[in-house]
PLY file of the C-alpha trace (Angstrom):
ply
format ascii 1.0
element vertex 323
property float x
property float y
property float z
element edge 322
property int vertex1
property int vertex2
end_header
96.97 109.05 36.83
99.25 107.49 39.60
98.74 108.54 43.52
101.60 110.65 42.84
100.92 112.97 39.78
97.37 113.74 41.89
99.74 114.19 44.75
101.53 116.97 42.81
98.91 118.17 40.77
96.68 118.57 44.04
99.88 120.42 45.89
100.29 123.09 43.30
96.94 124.26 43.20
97.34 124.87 46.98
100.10 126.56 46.06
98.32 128.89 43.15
96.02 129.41 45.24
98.16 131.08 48.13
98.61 134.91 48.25
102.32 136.49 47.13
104.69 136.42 49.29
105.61 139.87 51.04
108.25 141.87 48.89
110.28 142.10 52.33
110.22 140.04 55.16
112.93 139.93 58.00
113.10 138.54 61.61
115.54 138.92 64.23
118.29 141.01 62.18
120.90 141.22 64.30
124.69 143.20 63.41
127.71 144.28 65.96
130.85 146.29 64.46
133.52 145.95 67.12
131.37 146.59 70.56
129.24 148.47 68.92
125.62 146.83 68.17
124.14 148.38 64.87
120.86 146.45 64.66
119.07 144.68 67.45
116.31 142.07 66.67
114.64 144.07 63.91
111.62 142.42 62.32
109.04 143.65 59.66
107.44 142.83 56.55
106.30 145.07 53.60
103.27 144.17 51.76
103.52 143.84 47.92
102.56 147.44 46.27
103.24 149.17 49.89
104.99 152.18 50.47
107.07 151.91 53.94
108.66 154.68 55.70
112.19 153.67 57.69
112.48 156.35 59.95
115.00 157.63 63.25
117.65 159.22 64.03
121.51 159.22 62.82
122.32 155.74 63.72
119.75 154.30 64.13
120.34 151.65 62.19
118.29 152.38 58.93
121.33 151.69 56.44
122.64 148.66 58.25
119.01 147.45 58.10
118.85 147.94 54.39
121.94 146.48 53.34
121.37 143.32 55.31
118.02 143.04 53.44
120.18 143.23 50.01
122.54 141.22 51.10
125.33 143.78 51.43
126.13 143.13 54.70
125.93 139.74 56.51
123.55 139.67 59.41
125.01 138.23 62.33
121.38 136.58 63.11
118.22 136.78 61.42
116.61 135.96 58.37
115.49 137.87 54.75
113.20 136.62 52.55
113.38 139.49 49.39
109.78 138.77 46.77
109.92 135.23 48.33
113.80 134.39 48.28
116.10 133.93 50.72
118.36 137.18 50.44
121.43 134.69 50.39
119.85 133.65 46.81
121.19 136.45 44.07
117.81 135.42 42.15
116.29 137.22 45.16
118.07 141.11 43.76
117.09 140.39 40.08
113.96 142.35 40.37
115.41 145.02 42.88
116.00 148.29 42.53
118.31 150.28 44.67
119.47 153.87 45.21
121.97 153.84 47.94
122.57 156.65 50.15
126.17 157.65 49.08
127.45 156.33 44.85
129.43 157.61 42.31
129.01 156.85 38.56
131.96 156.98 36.47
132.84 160.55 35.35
133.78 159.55 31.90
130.37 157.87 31.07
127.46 160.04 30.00
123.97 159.41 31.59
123.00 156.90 28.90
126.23 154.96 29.09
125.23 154.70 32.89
122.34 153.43 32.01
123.21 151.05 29.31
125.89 149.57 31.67
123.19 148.90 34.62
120.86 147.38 32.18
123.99 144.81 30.97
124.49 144.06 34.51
121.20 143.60 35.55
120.35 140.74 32.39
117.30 142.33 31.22
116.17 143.55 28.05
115.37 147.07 28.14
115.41 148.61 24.78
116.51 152.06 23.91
113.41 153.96 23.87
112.24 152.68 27.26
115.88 154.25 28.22
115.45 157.73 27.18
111.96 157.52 28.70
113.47 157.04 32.08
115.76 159.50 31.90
113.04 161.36 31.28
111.12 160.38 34.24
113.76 161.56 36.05
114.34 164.78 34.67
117.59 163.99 32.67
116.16 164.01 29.22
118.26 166.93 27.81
121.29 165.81 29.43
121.85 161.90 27.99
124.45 162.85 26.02
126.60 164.68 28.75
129.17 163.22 31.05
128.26 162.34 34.39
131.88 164.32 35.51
130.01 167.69 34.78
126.72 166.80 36.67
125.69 168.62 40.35
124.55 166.37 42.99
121.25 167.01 42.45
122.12 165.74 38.79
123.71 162.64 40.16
120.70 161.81 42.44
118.17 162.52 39.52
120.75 159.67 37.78
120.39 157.20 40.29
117.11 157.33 40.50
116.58 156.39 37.28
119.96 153.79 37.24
116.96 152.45 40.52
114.19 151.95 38.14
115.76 151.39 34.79
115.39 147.62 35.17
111.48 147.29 35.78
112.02 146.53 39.72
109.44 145.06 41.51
110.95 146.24 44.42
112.57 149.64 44.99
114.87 150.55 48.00
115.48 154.02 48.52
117.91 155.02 50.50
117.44 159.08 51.21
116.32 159.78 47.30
116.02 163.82 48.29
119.28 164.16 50.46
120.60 166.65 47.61
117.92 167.35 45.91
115.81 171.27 45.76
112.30 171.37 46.68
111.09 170.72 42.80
113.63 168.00 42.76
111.60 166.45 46.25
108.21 166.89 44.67
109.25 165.14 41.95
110.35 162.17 43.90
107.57 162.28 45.89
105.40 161.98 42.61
107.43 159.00 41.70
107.20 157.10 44.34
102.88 157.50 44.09
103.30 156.66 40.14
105.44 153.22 40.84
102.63 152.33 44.18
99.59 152.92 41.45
101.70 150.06 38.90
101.82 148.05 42.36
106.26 148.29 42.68
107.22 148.30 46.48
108.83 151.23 47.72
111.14 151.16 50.96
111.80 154.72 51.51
114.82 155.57 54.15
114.06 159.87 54.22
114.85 162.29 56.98
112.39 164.36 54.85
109.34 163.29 57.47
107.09 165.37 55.74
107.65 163.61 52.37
107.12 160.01 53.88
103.99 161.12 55.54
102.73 162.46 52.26
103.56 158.80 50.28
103.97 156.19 52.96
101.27 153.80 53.83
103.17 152.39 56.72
105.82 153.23 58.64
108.74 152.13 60.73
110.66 153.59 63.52
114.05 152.37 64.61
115.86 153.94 67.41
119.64 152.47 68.62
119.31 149.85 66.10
115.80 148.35 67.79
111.60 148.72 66.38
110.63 151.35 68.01
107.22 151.96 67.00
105.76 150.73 63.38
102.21 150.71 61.96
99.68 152.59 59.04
99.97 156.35 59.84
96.73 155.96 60.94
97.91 153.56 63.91
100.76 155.67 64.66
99.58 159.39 64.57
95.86 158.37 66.54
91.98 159.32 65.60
91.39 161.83 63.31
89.25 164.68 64.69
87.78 167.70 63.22
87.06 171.16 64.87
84.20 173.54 63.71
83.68 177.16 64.94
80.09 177.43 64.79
77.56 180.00 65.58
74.19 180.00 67.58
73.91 176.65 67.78
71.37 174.67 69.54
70.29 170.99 70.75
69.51 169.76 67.94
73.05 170.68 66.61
74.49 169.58 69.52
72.80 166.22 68.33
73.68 166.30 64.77
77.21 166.56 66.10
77.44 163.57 68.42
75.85 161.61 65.41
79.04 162.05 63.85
81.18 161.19 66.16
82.24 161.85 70.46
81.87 165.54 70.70
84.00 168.23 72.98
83.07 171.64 73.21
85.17 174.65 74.22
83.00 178.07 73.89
81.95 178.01 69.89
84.54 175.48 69.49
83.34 172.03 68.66
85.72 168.79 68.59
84.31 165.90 66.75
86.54 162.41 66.94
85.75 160.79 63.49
85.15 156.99 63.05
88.02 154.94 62.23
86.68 153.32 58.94
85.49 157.01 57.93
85.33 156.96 54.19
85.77 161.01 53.62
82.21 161.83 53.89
81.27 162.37 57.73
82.45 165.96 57.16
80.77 167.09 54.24
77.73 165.45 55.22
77.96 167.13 58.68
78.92 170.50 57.76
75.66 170.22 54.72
73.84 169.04 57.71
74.71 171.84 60.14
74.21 174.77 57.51
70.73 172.70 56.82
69.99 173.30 60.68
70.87 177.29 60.19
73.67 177.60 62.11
76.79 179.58 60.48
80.23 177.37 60.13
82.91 179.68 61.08
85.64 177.57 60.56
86.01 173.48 59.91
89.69 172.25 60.86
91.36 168.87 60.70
93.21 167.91 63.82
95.60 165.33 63.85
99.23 164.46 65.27
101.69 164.93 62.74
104.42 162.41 62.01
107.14 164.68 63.07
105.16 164.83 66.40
105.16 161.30 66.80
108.28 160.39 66.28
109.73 162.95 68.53
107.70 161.55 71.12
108.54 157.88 70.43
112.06 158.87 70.59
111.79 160.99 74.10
109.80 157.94 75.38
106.95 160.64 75.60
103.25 159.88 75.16
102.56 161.72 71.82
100.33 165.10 71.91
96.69 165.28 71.46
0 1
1 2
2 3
3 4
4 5
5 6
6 7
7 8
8 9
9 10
10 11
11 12
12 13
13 14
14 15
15 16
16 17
17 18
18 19
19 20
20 21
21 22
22 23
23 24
24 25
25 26
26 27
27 28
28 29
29 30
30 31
31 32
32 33
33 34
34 35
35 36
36 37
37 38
38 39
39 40
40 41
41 42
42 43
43 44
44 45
45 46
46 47
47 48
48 49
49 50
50 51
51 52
52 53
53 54
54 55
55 56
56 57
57 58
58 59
59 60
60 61
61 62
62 63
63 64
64 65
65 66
66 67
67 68
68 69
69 70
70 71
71 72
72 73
73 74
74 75
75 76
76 77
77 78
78 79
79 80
80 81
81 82
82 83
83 84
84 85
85 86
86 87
87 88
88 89
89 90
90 91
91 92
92 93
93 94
94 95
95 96
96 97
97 98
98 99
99 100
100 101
101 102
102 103
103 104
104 105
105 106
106 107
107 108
108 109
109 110
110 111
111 112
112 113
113 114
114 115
115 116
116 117
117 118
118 119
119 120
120 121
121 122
122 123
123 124
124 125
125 126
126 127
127 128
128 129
129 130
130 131
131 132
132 133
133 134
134 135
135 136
136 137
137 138
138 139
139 140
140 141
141 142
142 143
143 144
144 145
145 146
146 147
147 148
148 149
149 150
150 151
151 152
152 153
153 154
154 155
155 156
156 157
157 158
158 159
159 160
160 161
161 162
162 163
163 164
164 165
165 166
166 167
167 168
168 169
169 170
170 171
171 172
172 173
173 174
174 175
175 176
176 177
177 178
178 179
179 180
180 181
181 182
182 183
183 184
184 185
185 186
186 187
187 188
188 189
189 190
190 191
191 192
192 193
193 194
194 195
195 196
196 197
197 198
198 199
199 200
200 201
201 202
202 203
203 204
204 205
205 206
206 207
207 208
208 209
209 210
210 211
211 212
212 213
213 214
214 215
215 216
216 217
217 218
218 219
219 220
220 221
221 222
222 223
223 224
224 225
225 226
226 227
227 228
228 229
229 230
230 231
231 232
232 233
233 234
234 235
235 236
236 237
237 238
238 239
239 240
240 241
241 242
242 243
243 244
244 245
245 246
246 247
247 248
248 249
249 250
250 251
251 252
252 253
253 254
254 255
255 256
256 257
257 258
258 259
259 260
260 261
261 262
262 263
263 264
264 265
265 266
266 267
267 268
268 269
269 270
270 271
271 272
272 273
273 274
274 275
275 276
276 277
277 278
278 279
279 280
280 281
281 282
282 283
283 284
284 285
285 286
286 287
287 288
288 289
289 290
290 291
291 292
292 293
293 294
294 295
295 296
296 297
297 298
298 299
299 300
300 301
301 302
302 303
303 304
304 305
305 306
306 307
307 308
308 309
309 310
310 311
311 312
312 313
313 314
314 315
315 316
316 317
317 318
318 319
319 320
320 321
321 322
């Protein structure tokens, strides 16, 4: 074996042995229209099988963002790396998926023609049955056959969903998914997105819906006139967790059982426990088993937390968020 081969040989094991490359990484997007600055200096990453949350206001920047990491739009500084590519690279798209925010499919196509056109398009062999069963994932199983002229916008968003995940993405960029959707149509989305995080797909998720990226989102970012506002897990961003338990007649050694758990405030029969960071869903049980062990009645046991909505009004105002 020459000094070279080993050379090689010994360079791609380093490689092998490196972890994946994020599914999204940007720095320092930059984009002006006119005098108007879209994007300034945005930089984040999402993690292979992470669900991120782009969140703000009417423009903010969110769409720009997106279609400069797809290669839409040409940054006017910055860099895009899409599942290890530069986004420059078209090779870097082949295992995208992508529901913009405003599409029309051809009214004289059915559902399935829309379908079979995307999969031509995207190169990748996707056989009929695996078809029909997105279509079902989506909702549109009984209506394959029917033009996409006659469908409601609900119908249409239902379509590009699946049009989105028809070619086995790695990577899925949704761009508001439930913007005409009814609240069965949301719940469904929102049970999509958890099935394609448990097969490990990315998910970036643009949604006004703040509710529906707290329930799915395991990180989240907030842009405000085209800048990073704020960004972290939902755990960095809405604070420690605390509980609050209405008890009854109780003592020290309560008192102690309490502060065991975690840095205790009372307020009449009102107790305020701040739970640990790395709590793994037991503390409460246990201390509430506990408690009723000591004899003392639990009234009432109530998770406190910021919600998302909270935060990000308070980011936005340049307020410090609410207990």
């Amino acid at each position: 074996m020459t000094s070279e081969t080993a050379a090689a040989g010994s360079t791609a094991d380093q490689v092998d042995g490196l972890p994946p490359s994020p599914a999204v990484w940007c720095s320092g997007l930059r984009k002006r229209y006119g005098r108007q600055t879209a994007v300034d200096d945005v930089s984040f990453t999402v993690a292979r099988g992470e669900v991120l949350g782009l969140l703000g206001p009417n423009g903010a920047g969110k769409t720009s963002v997106i279609k400069m990491l797809l290669g839409l739009v040409r940054p006017d500084a910055g860099e895009v790396l899409l599942l290890g590519r530069r986004a420059s690279d078209p090779r870097s798209r082949s295992a995208v998926g992508y529901l913009p925010e405003l599409f029309r499919y051809q009214p004289w196509l059915t559902a399935a023609e829309v379908l079979d056109l995307h999969v031509k398009l995207a190169r990748v062999d996707v056989g009929a049955s695996e078809r029909r069963e997105c279509l079902a994932l989506v909702g549109l199983a009984d209506r394959a056959g029917d033009r996409v002229g006659g469908f409601s916008k609900g119908m249409q968003q239902r379509l590009g969903l699946a049009v989105a995940l028809v070619a086995r993405p790695e990577l899925v960029v949704l761009d508001e998914p439930t913007s005409a959707l009814d609240p069965l149509g949301r719940v469904d989305v929102r049970d999509l997105v958890l099935s394609l995080r448990s097969r490990g797909v990315t998910v970036l998720l643009n949604s006004h819906l703040i509710g529906e990226v707290e329930r799915v989102c395991d990180r989240v970012v907030i842009l405000d006139k085209g800048r990073v506002a704020a960004s972290g897990t939902l755990a960095e961003l809405l604070g420690q967790r605390e509980v609050r338990l209405r008890l009854g007649a109780a003592d020290g050694r309560v008192e102690d059982r309490l502060r065991a758990a975690g840095a205790l405030s009372r307020s009449g029969d009102w107790f305020t426990v701040a739970l640990p960071a790395d709590d793994d869903g037991v503390t409460v049980p246990d201390l509430v088993r506990d408690l009723v062990g000591l004899g003392v009645r639990v009234h009432a046991v109530e998770p406190v937390r910021i919600s998302l909505e909270e935060r990000l009004l308070a980011v936005l105002r340049h307020e410090e968020p609410a207990p």
